[in-house]
DOTI-972749 format. One line per 8 residues: number of its first residue (from 1); their letters; for each residue x, y, z of N, C-alpha, C. Coordinates in steps of 0.1 Angstrom, whole numbers, plus 2048, in hexadecimal, padded with zeros to 3 digits. Each point is the difference from the previous one (the first is absolute). Example, Ala and Ser with C-alpha at 12.3 -4.5 7.8 and 13.67 -1.06 7.14 Angstrom:
2
1> AS> 884,7C7,84E,7F7,80C,800,809,80C,800 | 7FC,80B,7F9,809,80B,800,7F8,80B,808
This chain:
385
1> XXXXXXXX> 1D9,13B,714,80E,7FA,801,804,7F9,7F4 | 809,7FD,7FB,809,7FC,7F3,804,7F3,807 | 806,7F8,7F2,808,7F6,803,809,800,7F8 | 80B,805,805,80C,801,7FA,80A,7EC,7FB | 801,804,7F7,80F,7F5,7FC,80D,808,7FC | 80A,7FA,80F,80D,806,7FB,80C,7F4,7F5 | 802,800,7F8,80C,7F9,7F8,810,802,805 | 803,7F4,802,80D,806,807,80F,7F1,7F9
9> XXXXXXXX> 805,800,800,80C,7F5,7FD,7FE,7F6,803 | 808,802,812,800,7F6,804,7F7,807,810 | 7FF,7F0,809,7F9,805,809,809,809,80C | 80D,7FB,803,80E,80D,807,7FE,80D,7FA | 7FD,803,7F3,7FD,80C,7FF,7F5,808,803 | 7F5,7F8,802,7F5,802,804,7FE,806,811 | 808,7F1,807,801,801,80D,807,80F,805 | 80B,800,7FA,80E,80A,803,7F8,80D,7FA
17> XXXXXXXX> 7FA,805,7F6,7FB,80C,7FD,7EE,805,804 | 7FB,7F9,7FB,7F1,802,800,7F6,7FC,808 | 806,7F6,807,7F3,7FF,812,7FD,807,808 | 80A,80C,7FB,7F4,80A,80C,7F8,80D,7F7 | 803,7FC,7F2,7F3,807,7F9,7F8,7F1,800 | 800,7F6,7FC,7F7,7FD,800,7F8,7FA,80D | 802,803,80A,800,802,813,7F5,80E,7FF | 805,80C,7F7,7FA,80B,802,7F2,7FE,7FF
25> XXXXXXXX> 7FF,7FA,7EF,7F7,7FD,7F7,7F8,7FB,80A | 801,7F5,806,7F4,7F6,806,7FA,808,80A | 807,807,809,7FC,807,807,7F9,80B,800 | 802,809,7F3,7F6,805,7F6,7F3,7FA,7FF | 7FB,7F2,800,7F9,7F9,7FB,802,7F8,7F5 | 807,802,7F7,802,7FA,7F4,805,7F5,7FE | 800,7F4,7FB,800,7F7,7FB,812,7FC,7F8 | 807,7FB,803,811,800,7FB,800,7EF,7FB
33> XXXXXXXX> 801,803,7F2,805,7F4,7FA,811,801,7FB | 807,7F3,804,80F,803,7FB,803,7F3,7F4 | 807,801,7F7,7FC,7F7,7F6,815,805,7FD | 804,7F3,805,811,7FE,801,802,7F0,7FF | 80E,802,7FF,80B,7F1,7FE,7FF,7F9,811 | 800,7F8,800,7FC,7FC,812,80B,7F5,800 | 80A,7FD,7FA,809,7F8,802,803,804,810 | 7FE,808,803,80A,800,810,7F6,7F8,80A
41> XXXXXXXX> 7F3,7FC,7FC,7FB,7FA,80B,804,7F4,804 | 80D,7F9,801,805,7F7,804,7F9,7EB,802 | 7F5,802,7F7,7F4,7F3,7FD,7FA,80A,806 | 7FD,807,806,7F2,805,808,7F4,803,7FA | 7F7,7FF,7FF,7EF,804,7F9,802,80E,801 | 7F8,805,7F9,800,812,7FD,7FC,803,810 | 7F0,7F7,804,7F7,801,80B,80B,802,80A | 80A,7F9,802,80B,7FE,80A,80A,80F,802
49> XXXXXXXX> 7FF,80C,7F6,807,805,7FE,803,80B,809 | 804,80A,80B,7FC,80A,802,7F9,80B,7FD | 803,802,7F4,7F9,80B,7F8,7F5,7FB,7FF | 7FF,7F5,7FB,7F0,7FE,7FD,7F8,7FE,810 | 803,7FD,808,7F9,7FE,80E,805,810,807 | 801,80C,7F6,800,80B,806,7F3,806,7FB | 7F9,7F8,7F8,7F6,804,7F7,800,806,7EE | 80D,800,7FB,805,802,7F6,7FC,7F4,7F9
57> XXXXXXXX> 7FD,7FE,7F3,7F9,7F6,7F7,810,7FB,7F7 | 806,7F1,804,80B,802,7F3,7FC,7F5,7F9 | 806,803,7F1,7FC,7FA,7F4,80F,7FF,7FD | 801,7F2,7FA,80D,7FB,7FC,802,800,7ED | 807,80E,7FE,806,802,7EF,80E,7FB,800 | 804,7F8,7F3,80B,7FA,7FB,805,80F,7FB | 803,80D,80B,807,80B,7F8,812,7FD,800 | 802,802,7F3,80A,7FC,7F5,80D,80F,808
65> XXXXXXXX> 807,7F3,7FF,80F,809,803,80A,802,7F6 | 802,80C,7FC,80B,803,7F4,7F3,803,7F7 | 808,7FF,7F2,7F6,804,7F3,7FC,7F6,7F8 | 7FD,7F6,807,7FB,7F1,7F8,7F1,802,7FE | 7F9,805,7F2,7F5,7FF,7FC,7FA,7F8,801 | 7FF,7F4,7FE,7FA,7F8,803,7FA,7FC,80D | 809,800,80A,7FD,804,812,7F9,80C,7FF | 7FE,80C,7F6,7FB,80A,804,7EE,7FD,7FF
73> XXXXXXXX> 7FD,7FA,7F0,7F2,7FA,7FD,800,7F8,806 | 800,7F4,806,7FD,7F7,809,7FA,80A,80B | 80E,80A,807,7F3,808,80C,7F8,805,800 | 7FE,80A,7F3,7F9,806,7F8,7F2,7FC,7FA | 7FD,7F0,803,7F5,7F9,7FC,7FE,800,80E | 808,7FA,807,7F9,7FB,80F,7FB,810,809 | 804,807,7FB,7FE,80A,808,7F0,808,7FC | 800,801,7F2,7F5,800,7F7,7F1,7F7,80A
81> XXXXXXXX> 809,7F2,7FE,7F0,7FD,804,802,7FD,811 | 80A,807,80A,7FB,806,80C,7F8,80B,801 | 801,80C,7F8,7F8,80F,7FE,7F0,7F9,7FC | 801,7F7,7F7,7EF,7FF,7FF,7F9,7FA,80A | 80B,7F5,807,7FE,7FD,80A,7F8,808,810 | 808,809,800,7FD,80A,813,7F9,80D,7F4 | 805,803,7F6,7F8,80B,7FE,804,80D,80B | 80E,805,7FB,80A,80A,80B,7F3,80F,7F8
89> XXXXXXXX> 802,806,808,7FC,811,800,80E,804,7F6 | 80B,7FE,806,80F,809,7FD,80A,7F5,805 | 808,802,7F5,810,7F9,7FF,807,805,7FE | 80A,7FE,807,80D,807,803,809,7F3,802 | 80A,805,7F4,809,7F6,800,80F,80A,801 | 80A,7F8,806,809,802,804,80F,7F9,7FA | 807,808,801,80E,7FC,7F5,7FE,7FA,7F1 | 80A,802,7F8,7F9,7FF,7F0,7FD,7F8,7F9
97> XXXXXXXX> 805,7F5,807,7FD,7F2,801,7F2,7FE,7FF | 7F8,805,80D,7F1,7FF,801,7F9,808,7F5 | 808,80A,7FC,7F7,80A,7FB,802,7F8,7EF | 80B,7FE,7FD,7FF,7F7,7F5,7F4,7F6,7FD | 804,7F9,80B,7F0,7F4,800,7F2,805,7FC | 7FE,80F,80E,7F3,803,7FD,7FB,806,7F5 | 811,808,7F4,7FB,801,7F2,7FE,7F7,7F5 | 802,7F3,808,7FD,7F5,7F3,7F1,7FC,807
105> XXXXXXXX> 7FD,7FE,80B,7F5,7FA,806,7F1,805,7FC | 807,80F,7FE,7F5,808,802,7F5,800,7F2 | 7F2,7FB,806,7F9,800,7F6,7F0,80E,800 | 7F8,7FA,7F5,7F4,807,806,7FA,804,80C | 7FB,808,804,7F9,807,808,80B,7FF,810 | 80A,800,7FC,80A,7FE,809,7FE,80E,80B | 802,7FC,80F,7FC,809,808,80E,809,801 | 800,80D,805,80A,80A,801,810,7F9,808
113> XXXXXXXX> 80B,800,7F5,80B,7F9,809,809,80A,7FC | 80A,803,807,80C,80A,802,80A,7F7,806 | 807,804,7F8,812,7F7,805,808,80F,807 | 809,7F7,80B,808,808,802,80D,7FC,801 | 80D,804,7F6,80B,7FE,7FE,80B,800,80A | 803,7F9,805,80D,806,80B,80B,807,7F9 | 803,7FC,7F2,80A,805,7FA,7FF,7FB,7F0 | 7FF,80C,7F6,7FD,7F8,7F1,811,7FC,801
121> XXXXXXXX> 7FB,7EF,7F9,812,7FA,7FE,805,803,7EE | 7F3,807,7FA,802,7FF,7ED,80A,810,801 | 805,804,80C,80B,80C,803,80D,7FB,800 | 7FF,7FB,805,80F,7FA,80C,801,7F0,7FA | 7F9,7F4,7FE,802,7F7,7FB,80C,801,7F4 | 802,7F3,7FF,80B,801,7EE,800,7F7,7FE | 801,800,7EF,7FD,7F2,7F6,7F4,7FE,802 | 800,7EF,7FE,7ED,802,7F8,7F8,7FF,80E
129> XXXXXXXX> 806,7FE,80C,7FB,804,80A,7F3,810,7FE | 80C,809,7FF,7FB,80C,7FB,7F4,7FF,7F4 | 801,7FC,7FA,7F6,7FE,7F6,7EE,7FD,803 | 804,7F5,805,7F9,7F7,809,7F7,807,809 | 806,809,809,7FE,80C,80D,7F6,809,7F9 | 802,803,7F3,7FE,80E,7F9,7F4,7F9,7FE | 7FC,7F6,7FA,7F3,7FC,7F9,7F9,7FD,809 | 802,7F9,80B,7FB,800,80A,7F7,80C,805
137> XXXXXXXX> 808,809,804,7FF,80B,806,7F5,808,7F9 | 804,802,7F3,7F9,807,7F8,7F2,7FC,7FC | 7FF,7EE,801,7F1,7F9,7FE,7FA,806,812 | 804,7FF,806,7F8,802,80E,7FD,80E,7FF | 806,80A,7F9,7FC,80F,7FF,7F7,7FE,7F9 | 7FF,7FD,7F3,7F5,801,7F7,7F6,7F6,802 | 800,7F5,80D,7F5,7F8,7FE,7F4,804,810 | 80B,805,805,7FA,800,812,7FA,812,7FF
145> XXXXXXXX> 7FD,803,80C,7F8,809,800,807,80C,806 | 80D,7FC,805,80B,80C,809,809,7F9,803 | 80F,806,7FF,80B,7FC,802,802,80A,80D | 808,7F9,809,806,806,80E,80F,7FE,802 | 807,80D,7FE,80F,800,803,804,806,80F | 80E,7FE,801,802,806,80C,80D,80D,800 | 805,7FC,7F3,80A,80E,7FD,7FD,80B,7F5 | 806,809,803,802,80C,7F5,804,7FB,7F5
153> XXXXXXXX> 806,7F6,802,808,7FB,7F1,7F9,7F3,7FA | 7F5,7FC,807,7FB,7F7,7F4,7F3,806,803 | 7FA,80B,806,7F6,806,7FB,800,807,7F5 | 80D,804,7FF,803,80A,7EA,7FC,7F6,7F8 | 804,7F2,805,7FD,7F8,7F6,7F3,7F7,7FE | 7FB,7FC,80A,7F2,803,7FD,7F6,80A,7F8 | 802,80B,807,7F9,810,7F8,801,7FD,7F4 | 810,7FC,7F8,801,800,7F1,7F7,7F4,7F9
161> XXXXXXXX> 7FB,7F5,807,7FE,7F1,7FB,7ED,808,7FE | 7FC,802,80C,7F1,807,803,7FF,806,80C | 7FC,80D,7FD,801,80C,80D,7F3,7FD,806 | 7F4,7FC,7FC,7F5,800,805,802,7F5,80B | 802,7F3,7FD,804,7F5,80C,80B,802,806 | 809,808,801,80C,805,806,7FF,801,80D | 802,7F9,809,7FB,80A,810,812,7FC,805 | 803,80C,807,80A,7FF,80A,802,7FD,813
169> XXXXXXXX> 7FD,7F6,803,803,7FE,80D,809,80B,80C | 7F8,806,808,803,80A,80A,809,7F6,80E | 7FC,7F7,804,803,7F8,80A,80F,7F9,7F9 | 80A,801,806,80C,7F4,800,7FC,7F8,7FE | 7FB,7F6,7F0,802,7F3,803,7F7,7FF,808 | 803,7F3,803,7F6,7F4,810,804,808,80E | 808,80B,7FF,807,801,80E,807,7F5,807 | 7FF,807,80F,803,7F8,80B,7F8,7FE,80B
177> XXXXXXXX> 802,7F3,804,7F8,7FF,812,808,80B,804 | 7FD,809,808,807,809,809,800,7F6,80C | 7F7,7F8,806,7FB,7FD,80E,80C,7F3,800 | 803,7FE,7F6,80C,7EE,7FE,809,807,7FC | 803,80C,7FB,812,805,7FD,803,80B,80A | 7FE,7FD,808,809,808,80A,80A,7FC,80A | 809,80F,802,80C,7FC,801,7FC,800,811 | 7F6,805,803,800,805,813,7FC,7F3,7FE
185> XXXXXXXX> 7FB,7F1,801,7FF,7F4,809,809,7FB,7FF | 80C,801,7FF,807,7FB,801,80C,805,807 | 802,7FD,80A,808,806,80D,814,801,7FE | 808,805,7FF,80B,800,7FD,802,7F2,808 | 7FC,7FE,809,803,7F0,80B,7FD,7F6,7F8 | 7F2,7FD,7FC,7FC,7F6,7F9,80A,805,7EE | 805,808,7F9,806,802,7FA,812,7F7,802 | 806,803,809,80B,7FA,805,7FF,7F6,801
193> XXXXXXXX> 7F9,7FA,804,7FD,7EC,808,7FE,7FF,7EB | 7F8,803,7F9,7FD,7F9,7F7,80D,801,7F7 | 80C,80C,801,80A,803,7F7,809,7F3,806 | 7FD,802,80C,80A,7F3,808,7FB,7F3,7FA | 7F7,7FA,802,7FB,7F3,7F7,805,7FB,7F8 | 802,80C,7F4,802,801,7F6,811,7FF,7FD | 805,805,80B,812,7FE,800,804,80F,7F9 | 7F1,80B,800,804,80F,7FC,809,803,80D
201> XXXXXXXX> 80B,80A,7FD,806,805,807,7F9,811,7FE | 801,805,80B,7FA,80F,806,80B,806,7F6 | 80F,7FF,7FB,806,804,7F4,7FC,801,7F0 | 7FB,7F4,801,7F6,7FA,7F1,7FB,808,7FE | 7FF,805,7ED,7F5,80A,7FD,7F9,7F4,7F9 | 7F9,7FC,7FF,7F0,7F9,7FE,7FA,803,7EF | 803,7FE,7F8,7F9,802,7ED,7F7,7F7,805 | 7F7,803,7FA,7F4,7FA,7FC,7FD,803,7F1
209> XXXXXXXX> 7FA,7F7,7FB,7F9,7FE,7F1,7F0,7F9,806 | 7FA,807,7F9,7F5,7F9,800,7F9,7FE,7F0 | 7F7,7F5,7FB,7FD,7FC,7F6,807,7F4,7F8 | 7FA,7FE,7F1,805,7F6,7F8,80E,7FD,802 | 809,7F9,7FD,80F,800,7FD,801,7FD,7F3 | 7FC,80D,7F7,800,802,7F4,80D,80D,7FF | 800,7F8,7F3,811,80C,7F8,7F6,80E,803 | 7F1,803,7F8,7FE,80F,7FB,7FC,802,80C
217> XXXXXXXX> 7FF,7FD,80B,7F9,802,80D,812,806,807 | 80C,800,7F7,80B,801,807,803,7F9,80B | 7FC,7F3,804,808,7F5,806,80C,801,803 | 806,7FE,7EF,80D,7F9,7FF,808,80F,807 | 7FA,809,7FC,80C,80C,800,7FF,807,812 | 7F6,7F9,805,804,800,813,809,7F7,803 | 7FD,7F6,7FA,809,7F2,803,811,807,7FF | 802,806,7F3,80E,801,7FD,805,808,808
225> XXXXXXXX> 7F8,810,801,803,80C,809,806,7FA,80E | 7F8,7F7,805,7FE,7FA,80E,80F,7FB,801 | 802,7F7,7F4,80E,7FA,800,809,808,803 | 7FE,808,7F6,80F,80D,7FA,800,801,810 | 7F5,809,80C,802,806,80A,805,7F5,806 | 800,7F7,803,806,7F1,808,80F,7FE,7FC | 804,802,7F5,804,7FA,800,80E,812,806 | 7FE,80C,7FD,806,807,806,7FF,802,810
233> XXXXXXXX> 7FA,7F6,806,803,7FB,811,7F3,80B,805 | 7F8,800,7F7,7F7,809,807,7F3,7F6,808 | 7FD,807,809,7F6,7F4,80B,7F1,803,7FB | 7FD,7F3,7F7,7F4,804,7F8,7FD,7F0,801 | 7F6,800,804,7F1,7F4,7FE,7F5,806,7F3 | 7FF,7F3,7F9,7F4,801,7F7,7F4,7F6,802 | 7F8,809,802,7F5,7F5,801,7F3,7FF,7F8 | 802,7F3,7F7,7F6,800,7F8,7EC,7FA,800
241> XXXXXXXX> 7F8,809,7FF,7F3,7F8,7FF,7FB,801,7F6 | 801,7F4,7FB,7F9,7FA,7F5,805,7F8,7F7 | 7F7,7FB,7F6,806,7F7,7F4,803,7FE,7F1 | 804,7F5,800,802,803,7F2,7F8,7FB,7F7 | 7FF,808,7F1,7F6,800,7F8,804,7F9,7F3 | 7F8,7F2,7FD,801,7F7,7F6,7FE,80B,7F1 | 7F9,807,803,7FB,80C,7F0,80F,80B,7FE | 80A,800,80B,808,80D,801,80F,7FE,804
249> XXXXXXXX> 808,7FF,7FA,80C,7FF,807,806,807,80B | 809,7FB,807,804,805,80B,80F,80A,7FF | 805,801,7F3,808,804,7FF,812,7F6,804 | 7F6,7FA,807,810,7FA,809,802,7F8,7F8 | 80F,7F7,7FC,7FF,7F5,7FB,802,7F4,80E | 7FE,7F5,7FB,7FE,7EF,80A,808,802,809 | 80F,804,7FC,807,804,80C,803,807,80A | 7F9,80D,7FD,7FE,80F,806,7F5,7FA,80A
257> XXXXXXXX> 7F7,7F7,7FE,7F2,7FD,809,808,7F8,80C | 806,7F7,7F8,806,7F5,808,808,806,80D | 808,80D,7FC,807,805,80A,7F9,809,80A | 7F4,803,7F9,7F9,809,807,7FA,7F9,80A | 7FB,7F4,800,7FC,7F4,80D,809,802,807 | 810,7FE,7FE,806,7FD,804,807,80C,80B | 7FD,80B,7FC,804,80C,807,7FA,7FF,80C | 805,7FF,80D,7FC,801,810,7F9,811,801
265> XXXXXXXX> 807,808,7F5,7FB,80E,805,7F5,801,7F9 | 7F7,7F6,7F9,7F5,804,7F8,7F7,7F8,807 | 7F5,809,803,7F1,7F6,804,7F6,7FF,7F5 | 7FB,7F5,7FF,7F2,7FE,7F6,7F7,7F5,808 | 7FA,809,805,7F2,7F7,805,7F6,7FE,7F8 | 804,808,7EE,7F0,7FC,7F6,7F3,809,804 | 7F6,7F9,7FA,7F8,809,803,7FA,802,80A | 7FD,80C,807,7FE,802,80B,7EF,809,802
273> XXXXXXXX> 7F8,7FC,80A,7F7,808,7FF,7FE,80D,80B | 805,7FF,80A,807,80B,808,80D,809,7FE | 7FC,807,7F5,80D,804,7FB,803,809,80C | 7F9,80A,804,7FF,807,80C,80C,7F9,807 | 7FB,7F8,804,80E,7FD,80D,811,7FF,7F8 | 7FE,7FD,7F3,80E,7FE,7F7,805,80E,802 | 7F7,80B,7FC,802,80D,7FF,805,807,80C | 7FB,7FA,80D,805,805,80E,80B,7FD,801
281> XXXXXXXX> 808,7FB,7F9,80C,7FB,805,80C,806,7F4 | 7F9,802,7F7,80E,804,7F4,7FF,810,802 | 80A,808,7FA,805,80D,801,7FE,808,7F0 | 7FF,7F3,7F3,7FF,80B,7F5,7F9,7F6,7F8 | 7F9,802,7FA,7F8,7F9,7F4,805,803,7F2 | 807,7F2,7FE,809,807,7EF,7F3,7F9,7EF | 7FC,808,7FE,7FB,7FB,7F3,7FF,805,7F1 | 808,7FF,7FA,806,808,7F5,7F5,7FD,7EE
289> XXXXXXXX> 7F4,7FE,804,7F8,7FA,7FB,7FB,808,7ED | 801,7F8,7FA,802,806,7F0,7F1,802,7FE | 7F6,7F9,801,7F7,7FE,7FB,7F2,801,80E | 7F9,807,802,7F6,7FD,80B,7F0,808,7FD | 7FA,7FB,808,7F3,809,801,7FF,80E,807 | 7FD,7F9,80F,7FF,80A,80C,808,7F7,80D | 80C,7FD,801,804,7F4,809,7FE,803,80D | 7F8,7F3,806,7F9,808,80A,80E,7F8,80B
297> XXXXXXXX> 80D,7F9,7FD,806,7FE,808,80B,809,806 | 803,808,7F4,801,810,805,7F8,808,809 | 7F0,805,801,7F9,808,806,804,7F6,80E | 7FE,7F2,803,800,7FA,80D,80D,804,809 | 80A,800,7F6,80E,802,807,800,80F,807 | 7FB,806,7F6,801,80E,805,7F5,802,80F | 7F3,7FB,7FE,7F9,7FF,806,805,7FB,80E | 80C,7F7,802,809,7F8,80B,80C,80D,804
305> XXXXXXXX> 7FD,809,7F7,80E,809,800,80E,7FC,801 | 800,7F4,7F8,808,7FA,7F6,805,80B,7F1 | 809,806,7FF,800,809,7F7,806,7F8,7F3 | 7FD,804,7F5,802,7F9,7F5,80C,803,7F7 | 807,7FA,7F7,807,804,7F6,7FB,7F6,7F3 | 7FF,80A,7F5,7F3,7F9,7F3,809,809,7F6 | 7F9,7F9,7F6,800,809,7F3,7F6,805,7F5 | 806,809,7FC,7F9,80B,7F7,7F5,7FA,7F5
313> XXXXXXXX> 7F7,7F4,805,7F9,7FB,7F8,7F1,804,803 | 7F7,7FD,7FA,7EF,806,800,7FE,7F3,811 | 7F8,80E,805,7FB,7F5,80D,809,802,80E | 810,7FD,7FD,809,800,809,801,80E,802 | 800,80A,7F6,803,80D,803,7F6,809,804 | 7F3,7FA,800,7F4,807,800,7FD,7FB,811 | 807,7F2,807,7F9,801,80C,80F,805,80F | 80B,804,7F8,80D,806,808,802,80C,7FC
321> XXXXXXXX> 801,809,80D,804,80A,7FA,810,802,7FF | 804,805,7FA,80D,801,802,80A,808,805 | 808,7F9,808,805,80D,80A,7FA,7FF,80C | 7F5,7FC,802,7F3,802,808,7FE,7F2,80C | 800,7F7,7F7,7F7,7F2,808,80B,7F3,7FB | 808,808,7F7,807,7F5,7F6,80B,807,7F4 | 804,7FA,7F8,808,804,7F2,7FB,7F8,7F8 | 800,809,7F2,7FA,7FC,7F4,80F,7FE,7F4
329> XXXXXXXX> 804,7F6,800,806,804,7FA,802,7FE,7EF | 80A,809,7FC,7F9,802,7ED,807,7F2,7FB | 80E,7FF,809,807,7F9,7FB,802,7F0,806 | 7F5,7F4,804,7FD,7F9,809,80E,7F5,7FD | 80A,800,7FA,80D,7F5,7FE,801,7FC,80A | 80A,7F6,800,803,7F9,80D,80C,809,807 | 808,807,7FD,80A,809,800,7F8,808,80D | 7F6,808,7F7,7F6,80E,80B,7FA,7FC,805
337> XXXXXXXX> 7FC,7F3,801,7F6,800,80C,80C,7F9,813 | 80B,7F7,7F7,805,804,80B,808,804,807 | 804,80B,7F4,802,811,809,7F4,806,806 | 7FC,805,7FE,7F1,804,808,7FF,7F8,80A | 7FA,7F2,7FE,7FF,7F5,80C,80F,806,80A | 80D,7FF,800,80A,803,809,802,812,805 | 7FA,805,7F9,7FC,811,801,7F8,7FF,80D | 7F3,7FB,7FE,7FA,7FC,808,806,7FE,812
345> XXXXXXXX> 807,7F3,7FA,801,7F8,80E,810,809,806 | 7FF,806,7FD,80D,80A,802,7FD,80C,806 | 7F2,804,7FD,7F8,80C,808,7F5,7FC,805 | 800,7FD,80D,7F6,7F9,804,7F8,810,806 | 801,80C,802,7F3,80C,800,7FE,7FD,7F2 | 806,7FD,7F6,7F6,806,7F2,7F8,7F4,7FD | 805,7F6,807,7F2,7F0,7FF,7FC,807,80E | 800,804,80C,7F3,804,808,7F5,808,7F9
353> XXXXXXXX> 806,80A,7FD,7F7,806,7F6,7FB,800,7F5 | 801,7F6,7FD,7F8,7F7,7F4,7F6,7F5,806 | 803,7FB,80E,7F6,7FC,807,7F5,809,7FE | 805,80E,80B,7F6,808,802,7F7,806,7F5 | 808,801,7F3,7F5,805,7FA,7F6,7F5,7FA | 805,7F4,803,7F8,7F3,7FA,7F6,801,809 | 7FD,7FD,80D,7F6,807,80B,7FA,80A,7FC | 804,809,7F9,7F9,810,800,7F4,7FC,7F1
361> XXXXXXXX> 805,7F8,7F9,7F9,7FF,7F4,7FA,7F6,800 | 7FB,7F6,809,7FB,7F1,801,7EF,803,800 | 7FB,807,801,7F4,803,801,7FB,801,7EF | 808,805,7FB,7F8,7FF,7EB,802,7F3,801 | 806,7F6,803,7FB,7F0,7FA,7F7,7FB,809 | 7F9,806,809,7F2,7FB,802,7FB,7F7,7F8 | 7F9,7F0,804,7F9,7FB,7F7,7F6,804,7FF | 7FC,809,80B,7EF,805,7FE,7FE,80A,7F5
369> XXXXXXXX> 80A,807,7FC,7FB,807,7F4,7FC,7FA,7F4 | 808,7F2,800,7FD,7FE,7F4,7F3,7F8,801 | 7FF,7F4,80B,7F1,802,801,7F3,809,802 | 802,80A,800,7F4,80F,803,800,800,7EF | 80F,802,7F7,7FA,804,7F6,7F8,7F2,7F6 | 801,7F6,805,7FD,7F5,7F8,7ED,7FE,806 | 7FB,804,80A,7F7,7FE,804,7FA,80D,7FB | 804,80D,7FD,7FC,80B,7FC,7FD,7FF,7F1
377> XXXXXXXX> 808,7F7,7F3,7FB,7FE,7F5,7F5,7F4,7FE | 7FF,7F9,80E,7F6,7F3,800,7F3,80C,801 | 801,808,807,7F3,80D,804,7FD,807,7F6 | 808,803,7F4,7FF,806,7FA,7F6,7FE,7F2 | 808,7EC,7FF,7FA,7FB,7F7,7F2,7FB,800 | 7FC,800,813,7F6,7F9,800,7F2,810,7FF | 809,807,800,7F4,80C,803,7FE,802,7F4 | 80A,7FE,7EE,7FA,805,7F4,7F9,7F7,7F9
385> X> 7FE,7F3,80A,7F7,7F2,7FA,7F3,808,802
């Protein structure tokens, strides 16, 4: 049996993607060290933590947000002398952030680590952001031992950097719980009573956004669509989960926010950890998103048979089909999407059947695939030791 160390951000990302590979892992027999940002434990001791009283080992890294070098070697040391510390079999570090780190950290006789990318940002980033991304990216190719993508389109670009560490990811991303996004527990009855709570009317079509309230995440341009349709008397609720990002603008300016509190037809309950139940209750998931990896707030919606409207970016278009489960569209303005959005709520068979095919296709975001394949390269590595 191995003792794995996974590298991860923060510890939400850890929780929200990788506890049930590293759930698989232990149960395998193997040994799961997680080595993340633990600001979320609220004063609590690591010992206090769930994860760690599930038998997962956590270790507290200062991992650095944005492209501030200096936060990067600081983790980069501390992380260093955790590996001599436990003495991992295989590291696997996650988002580029981590993978950054473990190319500065990484020293002599350093045991087998593989990063896996949710999304290279040295594509899609700009300005010295971009720069930043690139060198990044490019030290963790050349210092680690395999790079792991999850599209067609940043696997070309790996291939070109080094075809030998190049691997392409088969599984969606992290997936989904299937067993927590579904649309059957939740009863059209208990559906009604919670629209009613809410002051939804059975008329109300229901937006949902899920994620940052960031401009490149397209925020601002649901906010405005939402308006445009409001403000032509159309019966539309928006409802937002989630927050906003000190590293990211929101697109809005002070006053646009101010009004948006102020809107009775807009809900924001923030972050939410049952998104599932948010999703039972809305009719379209709008997220017009510039920049992503594999968003797994898309695969959930769909997975709710929540059908989507996105745009033509790496990630969004790779987990909607179009026509199918959702629209992709080329042209994400605030104009098209809500035309589309009122297309939509104007044909309610062509949103049934965007239900149905969301149902018909909810089975590829399995999270189990992607844990089979992550415990299949743990088997792989440990059999050419």
């Amino acid at each position: 049996m191995a003792k794995l160390l996974l590298i991860v951000p923060t510890l939400s990302s850890y929780e929200a993607f990788l506890s049930d590979f590293a759930e698989a892992a232990m149960a395998g027999g193997h040994e799961v060290h997680v080595a993340t940002q633990l600001k979320l434990l609220d004063g609590r001791s690591v010992e206090e933590h769930p994860t760690f009283k599930s038998g997962v080992l956590l270790h507290p890294i200062s991992m650095p947000r944005g492209s501030n070098p200096f936060a990067a070697l600081k983790a980069a040391k501390e992380l260093r002398g955790l590996v001599s510390k436990i003495q991992p079999d295989w590291i696997q570090a996650h988002f580029s952030a981590a993978a950054f780190v473990c190319a500065l950290a990484k020293s002599k006789d350093w045991p087998f680590t593989s990063c896996v990318i949710q999304g290279l940002a040295c594509t899609l980033a700009r300005g010295k952001a971009r720069w930043a991304a690139w060198f990044g990216e490019r030290l963790a190719m050349a210092r680690l031992d395999e790079m792991w993508v999850l599209t067609d389109d940043d696997f070309a670009v790996i291939q070109s950097w080094n075809s030998k560490k190049a691997r392409r990811q088969q599984a969606p991303g992290f997936g989904c719980r299937l067993d927590r996004f579904d649309s059957n527990q939740y009863s059209s009855s208990w559906r009604h009573a919670r629209r009613a709570a809410l002051a939804i009317s059975e008329q109300d079509e229901v937006l949902i956004y899920v994620g940052r309230l960031a401009a490149f995440k397209g925020f601002d341009k649901v906010v405005h669509a939402y308006q445009k349709l409001k403000q032509k008397g159309a019966p539309v609720r928006l409802l937002i989960l989630g927050a906003f990002d000190l590293l990211h603008a929101s697109g809005l300016t002070t006053e646009e926010i101010q009004a948006l509190k102020q809107d009775p037809s807009v809900i924001q309950p923030g972050w939410q950890e049952n998104v599932a139940e948010w999703l039972a209750i809305s009719d379209l998931c709008v997220f017009p998103s510039e920049r992503e990896g594999m968003p797994v707030c898309l695969m959930e919606a769909l997975c709710m048979a929540v059908p989507v409207v996105t745009s033509n970016s790496r990630g969004c278009r790779d987990v909607v089909q179009d026509g199918v489960d959702g629209y992709v569209l080329r042209d994400a303005s605030v104009s098209n999407l809500a035309a589309q959005i009122e297309g939509l709520m104007n044909s309610p068979e062509l949103l049934d059947s965007l239900r149905l095919g969301a149902l018909a296709g909810r089975a590829r975001f399995d999270r189990a695939r992607f844990v089979a394949e992550q415990l299949a390269s743990l088997s792989n590595l440990l059999a050419t030791d």
